[in-house]
N, CA, C and O of each residue as an XYZ file, in Angstrom:
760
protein
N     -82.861   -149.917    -61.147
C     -82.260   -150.648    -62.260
C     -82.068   -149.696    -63.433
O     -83.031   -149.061    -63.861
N     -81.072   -149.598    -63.870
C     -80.340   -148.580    -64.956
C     -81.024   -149.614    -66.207
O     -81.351   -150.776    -65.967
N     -81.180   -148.933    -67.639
C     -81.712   -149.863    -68.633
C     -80.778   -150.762    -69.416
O     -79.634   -150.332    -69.262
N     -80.792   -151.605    -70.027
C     -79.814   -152.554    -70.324
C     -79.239   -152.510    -71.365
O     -78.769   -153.514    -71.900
N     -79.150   -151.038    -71.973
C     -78.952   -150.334    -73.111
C     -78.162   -149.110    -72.779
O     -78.849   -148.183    -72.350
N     -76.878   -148.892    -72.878
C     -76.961   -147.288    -72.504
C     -77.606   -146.006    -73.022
O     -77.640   -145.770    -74.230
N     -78.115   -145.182    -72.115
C     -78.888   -144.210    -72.627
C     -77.840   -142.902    -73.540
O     -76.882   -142.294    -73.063
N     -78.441   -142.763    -75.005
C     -77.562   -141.826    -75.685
C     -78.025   -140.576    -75.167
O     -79.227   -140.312    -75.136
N     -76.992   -139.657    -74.690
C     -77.465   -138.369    -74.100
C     -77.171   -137.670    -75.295
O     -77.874   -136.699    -75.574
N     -76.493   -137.915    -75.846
C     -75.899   -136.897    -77.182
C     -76.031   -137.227    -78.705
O     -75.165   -137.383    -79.565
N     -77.263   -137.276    -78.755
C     -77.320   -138.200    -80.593
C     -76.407   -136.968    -81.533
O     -76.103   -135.820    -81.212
N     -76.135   -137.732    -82.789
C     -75.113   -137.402    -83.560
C     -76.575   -136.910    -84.936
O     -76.361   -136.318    -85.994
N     -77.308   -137.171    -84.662
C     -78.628   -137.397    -86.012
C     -79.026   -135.941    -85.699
O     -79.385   -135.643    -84.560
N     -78.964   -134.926    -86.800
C     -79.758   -133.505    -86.391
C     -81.399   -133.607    -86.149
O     -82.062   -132.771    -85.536
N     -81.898   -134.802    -86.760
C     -83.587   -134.670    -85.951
C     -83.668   -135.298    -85.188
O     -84.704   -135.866    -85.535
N     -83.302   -135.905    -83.970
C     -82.934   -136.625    -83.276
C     -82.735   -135.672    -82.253
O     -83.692   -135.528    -81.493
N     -81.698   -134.962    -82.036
C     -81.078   -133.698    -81.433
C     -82.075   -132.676    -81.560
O     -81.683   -131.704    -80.914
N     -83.427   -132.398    -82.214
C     -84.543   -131.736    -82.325
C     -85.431   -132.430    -81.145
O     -85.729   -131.819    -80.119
N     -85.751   -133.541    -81.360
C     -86.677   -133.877    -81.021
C     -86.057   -134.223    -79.521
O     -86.881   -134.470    -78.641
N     -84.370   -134.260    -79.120
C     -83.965   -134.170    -77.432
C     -84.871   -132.513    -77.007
O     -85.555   -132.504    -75.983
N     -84.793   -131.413    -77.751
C     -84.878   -130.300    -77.436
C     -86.301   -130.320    -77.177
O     -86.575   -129.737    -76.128
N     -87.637   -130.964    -78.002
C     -89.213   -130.665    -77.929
C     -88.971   -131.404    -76.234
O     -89.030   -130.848    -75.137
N     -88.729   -132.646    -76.540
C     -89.273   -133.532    -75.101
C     -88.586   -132.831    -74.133
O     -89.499   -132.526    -73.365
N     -87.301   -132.256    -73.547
C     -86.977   -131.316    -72.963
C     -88.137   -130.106    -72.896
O     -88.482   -129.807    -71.753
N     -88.700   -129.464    -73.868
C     -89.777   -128.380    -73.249
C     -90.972   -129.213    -73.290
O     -91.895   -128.428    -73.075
N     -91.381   -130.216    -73.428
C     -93.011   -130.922    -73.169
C     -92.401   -131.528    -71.930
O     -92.780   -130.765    -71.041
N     -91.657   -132.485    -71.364
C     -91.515   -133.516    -70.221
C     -90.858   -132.620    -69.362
O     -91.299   -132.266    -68.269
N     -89.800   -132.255    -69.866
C     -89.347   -131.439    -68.978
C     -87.619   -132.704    -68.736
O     -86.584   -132.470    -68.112
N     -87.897   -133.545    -69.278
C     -86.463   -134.276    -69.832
C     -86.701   -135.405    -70.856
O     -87.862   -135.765    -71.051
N     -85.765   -135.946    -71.473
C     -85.650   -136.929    -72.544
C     -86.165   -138.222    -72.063
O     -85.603   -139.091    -71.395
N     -87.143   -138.172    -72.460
C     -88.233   -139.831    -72.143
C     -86.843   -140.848    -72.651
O     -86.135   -140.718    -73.650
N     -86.790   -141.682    -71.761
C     -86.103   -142.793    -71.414
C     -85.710   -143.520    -72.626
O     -84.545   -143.632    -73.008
N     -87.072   -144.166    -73.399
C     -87.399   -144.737    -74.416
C     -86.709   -144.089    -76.114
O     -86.287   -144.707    -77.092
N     -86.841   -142.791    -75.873
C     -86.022   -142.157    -76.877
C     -84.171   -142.049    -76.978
O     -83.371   -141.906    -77.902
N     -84.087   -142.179    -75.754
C     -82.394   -142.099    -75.360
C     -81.868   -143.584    -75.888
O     -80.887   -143.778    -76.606
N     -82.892   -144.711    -75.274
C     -82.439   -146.301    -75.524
C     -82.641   -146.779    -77.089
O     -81.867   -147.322    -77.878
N     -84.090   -146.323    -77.207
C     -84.779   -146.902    -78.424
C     -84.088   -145.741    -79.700
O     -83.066   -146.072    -80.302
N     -84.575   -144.796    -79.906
C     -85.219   -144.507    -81.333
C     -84.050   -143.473    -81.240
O     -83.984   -142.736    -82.223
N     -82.993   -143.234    -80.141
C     -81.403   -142.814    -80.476
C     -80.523   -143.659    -81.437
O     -79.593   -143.263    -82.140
N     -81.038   -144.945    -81.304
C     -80.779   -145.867    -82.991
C     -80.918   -146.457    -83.721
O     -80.273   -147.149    -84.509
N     -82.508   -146.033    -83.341
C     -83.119   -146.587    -84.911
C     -84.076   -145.040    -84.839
O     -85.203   -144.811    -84.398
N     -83.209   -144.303    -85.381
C     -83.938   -142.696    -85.651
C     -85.278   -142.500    -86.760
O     -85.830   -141.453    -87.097
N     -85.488   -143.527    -87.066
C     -86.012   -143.888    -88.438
C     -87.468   -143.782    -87.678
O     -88.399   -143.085    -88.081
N     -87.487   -144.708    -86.359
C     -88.776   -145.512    -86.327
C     -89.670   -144.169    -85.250
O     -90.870   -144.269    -84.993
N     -88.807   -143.007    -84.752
C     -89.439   -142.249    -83.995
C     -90.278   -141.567    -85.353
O     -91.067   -140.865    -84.721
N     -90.584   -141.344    -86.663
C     -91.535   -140.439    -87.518
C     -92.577   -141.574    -87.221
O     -93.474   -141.279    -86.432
N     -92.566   -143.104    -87.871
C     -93.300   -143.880    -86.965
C     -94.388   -143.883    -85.811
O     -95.579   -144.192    -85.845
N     -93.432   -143.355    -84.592
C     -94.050   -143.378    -83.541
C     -94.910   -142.026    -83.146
O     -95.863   -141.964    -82.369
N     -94.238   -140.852    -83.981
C     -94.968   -139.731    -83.785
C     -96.487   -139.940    -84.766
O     -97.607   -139.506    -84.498
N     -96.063   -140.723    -85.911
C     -97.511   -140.807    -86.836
C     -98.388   -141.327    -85.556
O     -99.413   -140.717    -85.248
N     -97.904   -142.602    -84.739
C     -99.067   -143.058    -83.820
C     -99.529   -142.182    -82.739
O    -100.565   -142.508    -82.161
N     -99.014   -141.294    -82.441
C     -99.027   -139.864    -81.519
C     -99.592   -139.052    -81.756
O    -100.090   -138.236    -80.980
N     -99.665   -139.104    -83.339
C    -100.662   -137.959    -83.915
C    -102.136   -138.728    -83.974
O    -102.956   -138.177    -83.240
N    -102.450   -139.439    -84.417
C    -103.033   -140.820    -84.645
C    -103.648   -140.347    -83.222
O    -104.312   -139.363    -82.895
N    -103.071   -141.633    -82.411
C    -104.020   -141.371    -80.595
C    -104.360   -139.734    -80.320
O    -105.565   -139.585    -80.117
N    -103.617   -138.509    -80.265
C    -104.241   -137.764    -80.299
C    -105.639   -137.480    -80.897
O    -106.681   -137.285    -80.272
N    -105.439   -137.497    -82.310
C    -106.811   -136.691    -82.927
C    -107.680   -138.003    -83.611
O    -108.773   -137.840    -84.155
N    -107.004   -139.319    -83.486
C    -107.732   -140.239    -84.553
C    -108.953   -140.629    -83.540
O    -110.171   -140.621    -83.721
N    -108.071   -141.014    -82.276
C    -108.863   -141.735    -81.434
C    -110.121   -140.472    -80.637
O    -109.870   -139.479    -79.954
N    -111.334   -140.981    -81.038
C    -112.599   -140.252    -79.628
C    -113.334   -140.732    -78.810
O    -114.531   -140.525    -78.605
N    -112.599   -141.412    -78.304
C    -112.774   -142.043    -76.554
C    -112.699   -140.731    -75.668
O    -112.383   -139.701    -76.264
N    -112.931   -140.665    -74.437
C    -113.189   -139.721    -73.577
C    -111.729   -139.944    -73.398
O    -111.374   -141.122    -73.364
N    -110.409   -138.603    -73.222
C    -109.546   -138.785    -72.659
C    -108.968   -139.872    -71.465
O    -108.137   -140.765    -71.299
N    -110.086   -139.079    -70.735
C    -110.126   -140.072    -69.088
C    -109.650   -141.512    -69.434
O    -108.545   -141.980    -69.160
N    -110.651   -142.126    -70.071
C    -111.171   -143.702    -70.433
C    -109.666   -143.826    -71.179
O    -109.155   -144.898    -70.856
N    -108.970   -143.191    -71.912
C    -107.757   -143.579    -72.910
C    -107.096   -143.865    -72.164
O    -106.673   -145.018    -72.085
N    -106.778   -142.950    -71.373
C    -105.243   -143.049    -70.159
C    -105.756   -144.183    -69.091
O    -104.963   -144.981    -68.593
N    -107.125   -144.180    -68.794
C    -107.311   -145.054    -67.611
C    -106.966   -147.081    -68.841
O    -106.462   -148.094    -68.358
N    -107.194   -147.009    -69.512
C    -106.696   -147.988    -70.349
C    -105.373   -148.268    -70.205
O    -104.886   -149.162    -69.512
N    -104.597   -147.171    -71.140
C    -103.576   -147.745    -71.484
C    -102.713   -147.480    -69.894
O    -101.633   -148.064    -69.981
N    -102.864   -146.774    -68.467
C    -102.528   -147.403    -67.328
C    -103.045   -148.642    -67.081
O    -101.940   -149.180    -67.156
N    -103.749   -149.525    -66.860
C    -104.310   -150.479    -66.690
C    -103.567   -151.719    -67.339
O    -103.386   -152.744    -66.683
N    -103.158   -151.593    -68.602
C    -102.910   -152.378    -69.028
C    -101.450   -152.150    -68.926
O    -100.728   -152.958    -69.511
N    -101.005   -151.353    -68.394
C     -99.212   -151.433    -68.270
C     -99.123   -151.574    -67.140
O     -97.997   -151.284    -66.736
N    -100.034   -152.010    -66.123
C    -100.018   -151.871    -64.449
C    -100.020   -153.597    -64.881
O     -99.160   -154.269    -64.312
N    -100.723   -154.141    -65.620
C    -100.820   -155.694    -65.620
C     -99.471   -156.174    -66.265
O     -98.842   -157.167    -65.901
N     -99.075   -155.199    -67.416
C     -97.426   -155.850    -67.919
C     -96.494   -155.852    -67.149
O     -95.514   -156.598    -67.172
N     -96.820   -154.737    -66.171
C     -95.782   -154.043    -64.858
C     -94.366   -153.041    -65.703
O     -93.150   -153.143    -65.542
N     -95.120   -152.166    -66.550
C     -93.940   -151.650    -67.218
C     -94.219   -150.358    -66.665
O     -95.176   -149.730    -67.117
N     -93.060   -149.564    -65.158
C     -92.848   -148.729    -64.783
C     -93.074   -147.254    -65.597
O     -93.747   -146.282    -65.252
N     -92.257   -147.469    -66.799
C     -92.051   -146.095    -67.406
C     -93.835   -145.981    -67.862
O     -94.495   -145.102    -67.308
N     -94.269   -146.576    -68.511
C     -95.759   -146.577    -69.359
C     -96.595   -146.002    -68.440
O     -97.026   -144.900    -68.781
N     -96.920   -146.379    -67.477
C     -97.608   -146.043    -66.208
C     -97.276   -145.023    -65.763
O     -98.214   -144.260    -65.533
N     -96.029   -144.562    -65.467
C     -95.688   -143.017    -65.013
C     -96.290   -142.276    -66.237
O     -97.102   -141.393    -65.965
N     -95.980   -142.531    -67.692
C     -96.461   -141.102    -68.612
C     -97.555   -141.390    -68.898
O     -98.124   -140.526    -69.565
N     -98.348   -142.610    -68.588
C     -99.897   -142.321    -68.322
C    -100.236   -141.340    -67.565
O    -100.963   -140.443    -67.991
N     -99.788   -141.356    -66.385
C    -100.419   -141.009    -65.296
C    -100.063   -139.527    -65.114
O    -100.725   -138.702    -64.485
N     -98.845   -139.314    -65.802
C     -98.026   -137.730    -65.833
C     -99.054   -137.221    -66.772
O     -99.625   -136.248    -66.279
N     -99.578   -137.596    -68.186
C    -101.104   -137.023    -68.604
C    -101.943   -136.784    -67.850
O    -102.260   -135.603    -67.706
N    -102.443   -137.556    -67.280
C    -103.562   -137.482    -66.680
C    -103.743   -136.132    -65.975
O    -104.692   -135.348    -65.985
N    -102.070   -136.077    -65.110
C    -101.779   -134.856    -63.860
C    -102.193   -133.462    -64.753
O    -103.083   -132.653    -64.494
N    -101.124   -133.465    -66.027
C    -100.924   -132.420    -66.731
C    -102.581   -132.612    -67.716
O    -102.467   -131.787    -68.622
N    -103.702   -133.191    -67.842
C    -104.460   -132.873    -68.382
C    -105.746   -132.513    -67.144
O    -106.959   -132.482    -67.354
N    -105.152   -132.310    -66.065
C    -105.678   -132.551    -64.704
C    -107.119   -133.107    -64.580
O    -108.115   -132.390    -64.674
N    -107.144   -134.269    -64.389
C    -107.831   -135.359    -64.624
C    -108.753   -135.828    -63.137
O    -109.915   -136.225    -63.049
N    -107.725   -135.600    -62.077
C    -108.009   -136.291    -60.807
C    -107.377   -137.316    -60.694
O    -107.302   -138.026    -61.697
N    -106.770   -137.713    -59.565
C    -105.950   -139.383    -59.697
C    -106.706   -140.387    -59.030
O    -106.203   -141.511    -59.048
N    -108.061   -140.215    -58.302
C    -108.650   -140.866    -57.771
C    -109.077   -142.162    -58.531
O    -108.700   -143.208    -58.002
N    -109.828   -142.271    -59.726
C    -109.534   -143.399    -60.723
C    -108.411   -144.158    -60.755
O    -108.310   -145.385    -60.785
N    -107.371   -143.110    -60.743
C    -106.269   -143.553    -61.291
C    -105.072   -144.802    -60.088
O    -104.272   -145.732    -60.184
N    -105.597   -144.113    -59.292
C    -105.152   -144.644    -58.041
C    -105.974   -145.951    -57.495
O    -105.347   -146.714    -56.760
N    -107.049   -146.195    -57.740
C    -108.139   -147.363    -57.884
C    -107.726   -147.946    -59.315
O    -106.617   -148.334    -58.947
N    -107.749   -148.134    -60.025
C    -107.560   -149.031    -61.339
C    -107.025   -150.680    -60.811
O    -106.954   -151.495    -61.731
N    -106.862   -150.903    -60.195
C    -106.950   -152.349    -60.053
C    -108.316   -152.586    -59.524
O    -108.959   -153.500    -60.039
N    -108.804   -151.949    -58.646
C    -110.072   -152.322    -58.164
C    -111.479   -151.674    -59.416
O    -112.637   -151.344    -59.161
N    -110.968   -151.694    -60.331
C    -111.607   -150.755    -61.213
C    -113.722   -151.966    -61.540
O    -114.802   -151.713    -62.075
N    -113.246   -152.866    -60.970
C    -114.427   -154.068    -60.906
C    -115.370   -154.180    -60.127
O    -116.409   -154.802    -60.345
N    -114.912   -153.235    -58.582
C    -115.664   -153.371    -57.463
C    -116.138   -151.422    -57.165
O    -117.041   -150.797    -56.609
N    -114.886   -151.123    -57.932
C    -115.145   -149.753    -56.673
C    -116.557   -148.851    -57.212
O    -117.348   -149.220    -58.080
N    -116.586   -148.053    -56.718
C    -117.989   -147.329    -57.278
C    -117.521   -146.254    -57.929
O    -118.278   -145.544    -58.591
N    -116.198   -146.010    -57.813
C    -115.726   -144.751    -58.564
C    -116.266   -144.480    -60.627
O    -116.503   -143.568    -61.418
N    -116.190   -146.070    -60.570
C    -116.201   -146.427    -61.912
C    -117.286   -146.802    -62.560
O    -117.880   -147.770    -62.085
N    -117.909   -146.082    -63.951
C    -119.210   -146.484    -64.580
C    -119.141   -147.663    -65.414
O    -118.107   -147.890    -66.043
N    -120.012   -148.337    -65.473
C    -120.130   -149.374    -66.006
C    -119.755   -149.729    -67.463
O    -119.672   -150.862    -67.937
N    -119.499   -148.296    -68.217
C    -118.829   -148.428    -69.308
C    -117.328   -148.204    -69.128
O    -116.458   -148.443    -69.966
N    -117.181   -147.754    -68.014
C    -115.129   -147.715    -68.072
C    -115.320   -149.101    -67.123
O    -114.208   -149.546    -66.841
N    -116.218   -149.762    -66.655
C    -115.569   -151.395    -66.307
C    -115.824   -151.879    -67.509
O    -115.148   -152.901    -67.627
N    -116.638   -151.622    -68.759
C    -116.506   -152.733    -69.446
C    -114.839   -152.781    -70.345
O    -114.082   -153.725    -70.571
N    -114.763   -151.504    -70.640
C    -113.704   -151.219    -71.354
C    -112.320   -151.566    -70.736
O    -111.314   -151.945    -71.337
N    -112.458   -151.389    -69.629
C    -111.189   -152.016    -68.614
C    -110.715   -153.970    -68.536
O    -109.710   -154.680    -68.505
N    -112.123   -154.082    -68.536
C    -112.361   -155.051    -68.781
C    -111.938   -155.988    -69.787
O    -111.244   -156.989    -69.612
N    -112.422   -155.563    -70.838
C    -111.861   -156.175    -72.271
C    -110.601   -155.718    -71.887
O    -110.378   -156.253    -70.802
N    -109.364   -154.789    -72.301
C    -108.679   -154.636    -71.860
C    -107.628   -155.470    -70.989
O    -106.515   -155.750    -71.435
N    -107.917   -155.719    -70.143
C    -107.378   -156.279    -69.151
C    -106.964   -157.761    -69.450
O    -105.904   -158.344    -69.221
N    -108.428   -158.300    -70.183
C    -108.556   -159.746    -70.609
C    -107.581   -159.707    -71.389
O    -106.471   -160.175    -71.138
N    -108.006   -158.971    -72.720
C    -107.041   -159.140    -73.953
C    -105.633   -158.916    -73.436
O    -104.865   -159.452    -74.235
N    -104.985   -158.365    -72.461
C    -103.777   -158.059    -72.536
C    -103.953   -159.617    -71.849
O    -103.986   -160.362    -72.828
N    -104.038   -160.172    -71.023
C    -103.450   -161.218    -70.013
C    -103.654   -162.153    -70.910
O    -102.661   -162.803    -71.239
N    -104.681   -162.411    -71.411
C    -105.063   -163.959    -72.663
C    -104.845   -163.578    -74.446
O    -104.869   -164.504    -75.257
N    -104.719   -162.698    -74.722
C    -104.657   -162.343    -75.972
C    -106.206   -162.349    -76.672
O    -106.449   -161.997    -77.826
N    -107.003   -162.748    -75.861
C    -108.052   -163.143    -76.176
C    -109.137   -162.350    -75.228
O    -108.890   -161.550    -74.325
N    -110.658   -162.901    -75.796
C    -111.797   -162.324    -74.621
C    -112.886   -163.088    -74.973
O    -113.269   -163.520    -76.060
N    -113.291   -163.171    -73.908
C    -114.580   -164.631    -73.625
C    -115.457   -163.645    -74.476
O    -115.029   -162.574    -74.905
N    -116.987   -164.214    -74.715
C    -118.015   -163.959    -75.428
C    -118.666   -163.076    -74.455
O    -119.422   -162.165    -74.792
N    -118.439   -163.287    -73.555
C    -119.435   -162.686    -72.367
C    -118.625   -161.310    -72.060
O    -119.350   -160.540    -71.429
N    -117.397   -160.801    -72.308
C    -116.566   -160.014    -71.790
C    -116.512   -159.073    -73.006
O    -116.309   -157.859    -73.028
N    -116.765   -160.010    -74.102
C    -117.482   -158.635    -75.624
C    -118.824   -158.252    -75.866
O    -119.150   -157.290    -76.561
N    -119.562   -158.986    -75.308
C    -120.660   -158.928    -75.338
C    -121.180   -157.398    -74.528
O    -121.856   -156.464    -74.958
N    -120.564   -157.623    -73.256
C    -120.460   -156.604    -72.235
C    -119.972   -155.091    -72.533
O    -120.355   -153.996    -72.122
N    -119.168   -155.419    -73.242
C    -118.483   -153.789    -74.278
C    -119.231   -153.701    -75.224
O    -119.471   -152.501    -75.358
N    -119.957   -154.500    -76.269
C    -120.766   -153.753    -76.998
C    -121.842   -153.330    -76.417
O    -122.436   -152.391    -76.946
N    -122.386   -153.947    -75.117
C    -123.620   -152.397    -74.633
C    -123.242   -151.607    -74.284
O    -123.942   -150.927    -73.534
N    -121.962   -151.208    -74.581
C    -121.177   -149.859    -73.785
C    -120.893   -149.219    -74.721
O    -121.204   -148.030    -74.647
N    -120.191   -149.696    -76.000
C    -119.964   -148.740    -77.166
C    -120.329   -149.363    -78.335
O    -120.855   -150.475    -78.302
N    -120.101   -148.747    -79.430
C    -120.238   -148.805    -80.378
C    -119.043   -149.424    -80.884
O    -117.922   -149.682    -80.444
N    -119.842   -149.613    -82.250
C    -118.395   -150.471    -83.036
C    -117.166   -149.960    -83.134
O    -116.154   -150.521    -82.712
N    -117.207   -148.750    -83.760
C    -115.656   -147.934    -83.717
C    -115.274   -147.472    -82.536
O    -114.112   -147.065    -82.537
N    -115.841   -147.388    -81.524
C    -115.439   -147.294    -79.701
C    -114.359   -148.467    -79.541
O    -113.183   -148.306    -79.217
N    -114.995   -149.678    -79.833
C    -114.865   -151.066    -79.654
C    -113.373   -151.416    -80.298
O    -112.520   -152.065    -79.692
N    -113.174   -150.744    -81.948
C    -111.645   -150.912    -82.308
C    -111.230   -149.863    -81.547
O    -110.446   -150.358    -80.737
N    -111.306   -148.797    -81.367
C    -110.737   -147.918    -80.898
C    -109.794   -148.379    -79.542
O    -108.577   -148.483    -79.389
N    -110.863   -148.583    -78.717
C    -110.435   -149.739    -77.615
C    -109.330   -150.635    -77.960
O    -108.243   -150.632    -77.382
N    -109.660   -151.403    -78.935
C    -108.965   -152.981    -79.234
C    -107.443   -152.411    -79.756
O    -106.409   -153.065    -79.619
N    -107.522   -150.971    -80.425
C    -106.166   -150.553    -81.162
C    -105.161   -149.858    -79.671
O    -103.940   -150.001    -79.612
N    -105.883   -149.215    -78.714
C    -104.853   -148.859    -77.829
C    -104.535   -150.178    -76.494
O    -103.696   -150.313    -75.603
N    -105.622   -150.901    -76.943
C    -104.620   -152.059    -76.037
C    -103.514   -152.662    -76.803
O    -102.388   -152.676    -76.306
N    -103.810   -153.329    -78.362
C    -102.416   -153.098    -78.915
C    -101.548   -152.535    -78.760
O    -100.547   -153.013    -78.225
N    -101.639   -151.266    -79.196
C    -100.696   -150.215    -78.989
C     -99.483   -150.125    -77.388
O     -98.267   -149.951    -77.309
N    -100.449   -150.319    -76.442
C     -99.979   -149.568    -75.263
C     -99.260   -151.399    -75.021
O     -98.292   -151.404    -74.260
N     -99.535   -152.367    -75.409
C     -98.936   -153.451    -75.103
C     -97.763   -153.805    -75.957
O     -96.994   -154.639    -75.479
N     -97.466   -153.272    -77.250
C     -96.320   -152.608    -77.974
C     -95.465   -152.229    -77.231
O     -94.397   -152.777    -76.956
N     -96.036   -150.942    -76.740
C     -94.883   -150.467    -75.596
C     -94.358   -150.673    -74.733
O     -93.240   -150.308    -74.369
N     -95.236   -151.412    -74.188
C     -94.913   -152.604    -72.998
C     -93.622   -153.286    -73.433
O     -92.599   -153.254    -72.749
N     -93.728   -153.929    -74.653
C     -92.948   -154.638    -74.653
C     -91.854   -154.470    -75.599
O     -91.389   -155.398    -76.261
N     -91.406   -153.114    -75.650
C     -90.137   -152.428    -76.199
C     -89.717   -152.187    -74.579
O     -88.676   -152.695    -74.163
N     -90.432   -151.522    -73.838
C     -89.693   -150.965    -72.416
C     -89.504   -152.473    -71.523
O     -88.462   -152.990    -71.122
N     -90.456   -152.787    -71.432
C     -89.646   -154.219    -70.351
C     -88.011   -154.516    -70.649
O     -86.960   -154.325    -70.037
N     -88.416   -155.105    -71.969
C     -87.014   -156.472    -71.950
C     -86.162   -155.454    -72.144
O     -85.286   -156.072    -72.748
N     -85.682   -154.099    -72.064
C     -84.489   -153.180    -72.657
C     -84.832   -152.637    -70.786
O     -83.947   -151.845    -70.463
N     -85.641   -152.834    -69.846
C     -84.769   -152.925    -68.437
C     -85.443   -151.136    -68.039
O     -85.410   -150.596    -66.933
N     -86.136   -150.416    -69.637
C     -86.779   -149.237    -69.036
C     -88.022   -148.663    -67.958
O     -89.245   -148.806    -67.952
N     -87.335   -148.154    -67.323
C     -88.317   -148.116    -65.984
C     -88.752   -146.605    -65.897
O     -88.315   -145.908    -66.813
N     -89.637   -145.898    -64.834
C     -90.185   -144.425    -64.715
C     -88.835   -143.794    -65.165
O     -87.704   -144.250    -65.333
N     -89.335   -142.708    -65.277
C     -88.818   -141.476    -65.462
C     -89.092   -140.304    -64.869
O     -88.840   -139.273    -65.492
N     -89.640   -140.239    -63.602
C     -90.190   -139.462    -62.931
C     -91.358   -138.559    -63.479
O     -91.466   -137.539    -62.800
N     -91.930   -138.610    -64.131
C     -92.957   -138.086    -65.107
C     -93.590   -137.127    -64.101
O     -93.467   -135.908    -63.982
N     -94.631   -138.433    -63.090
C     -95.458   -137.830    -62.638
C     -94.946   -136.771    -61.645
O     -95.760   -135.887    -61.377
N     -93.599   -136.694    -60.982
C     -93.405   -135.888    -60.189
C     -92.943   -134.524    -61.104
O     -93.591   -133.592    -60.628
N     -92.374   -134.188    -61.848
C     -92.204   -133.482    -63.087
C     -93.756   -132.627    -63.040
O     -94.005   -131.486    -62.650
N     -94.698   -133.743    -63.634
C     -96.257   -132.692    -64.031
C     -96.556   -132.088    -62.587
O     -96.732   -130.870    -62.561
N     -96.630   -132.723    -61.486
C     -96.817   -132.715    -59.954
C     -96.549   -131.080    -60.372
O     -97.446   -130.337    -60.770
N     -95.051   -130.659    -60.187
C     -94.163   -129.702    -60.038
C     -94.543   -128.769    -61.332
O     -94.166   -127.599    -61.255
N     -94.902   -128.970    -61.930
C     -95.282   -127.940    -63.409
C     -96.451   -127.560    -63.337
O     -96.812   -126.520    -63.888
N     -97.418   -128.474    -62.517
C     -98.788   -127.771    -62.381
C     -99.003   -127.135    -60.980
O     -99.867   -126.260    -61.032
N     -98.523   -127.300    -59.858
C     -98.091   -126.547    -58.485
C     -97.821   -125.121    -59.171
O     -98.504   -124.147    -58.855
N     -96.559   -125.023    -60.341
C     -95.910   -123.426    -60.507
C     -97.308   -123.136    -61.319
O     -97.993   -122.211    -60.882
N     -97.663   -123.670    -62.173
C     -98.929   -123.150    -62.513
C    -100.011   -122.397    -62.292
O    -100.559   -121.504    -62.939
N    -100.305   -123.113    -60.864
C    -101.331   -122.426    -59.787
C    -100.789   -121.400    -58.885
O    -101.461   -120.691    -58.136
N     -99.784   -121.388    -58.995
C     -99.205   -120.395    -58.066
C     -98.879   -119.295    -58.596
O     -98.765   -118.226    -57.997
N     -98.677   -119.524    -59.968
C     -98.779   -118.469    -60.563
C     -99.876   -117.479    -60.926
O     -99.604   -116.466    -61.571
């Protein structure tokens, strides 16, 4: 399914046309979302980079636990693209995909410590109910701490944001993960 927007290959905006050139040398092509979305409303990508800078250095959750989140919770929205550049981190922060590849079973399997089920957990709830039983917060605060706990609560926001700019505009993968696949292969071989 093509997105329900045509994708601008050629913005007319000189930072716009900057920022085709960074994601070209970080992805290795123009994330989907930038071609549909923020090719016209150029305004809202300084926006989105503040939250980029933000999840980078604001948030100190264990990497792992970030990405295994905000996959999780775009595996429940079912938003293709979100899930590939989760998971294309993960490759390129080489992570292991074994988690990553379990995350639905993230309740039963043994791969997972009892603090990435609780956090998955909340998570999971809050995205499907907007909400979370007493017993399902209760369970995350013996796991973290209070600012763990927003920390948590701000990238399920967040990553459910995105969710729901990419659904209804029809955006799907972008081949991400096969991209990092192929960038970290020349890597090692090198």
């Amino acid at each position: 399914m093509n997105p329900r927007l045509e994708p601008i290959e050629k913005p007319d905006d000189p930072k716009m046309q900057s920022h085709y050139r960074m994601m070209r040398e970080e992805y290795g092509t123009v994330l989907t979302p930038v071609k549909v979305v923020f090719a016209r409303m150029p305004g809202a990508m300084e926006l989105v980079g503040k939250f980029q800078e933000f999840h980078a250095d604001g948030i100190q959750l264990e990497p792992e636990l970030k990405l295994m989140v905000e996959t999780l919770i775009s595996e429940v929205n079912g938003c293709d693209f979100c899930v590939d550049i989760a998971r294309s981190e993960a490759i390129r922060e080489d992570l292991g995909m074994e988690k990553f590849n379990a995350l639905t079973e993230y309740q039963t399997s043994p791969l997972f410590s009892d603090r990435e089920r609780a956090a998955l957990a909340y998570a999971e709830e809050a995205t499907r109910d907007t909400n979370v039983s007493d017993a399902t917060f209760e369970e995350l605060r013996t796991q973290f701490d209070d600012r763990e706990i927003v920390e948590i609560t701000w990238l399920n926001a967040m990553e459910n944001y995105n969710n729901l700019v990419n659904i209804p505009l029809g955006i799907e993968s972008d081949g991400l993960c096969a991209i990092a696949k192929s960038e970290t292969e020349t890597e090692h071989d090198e």
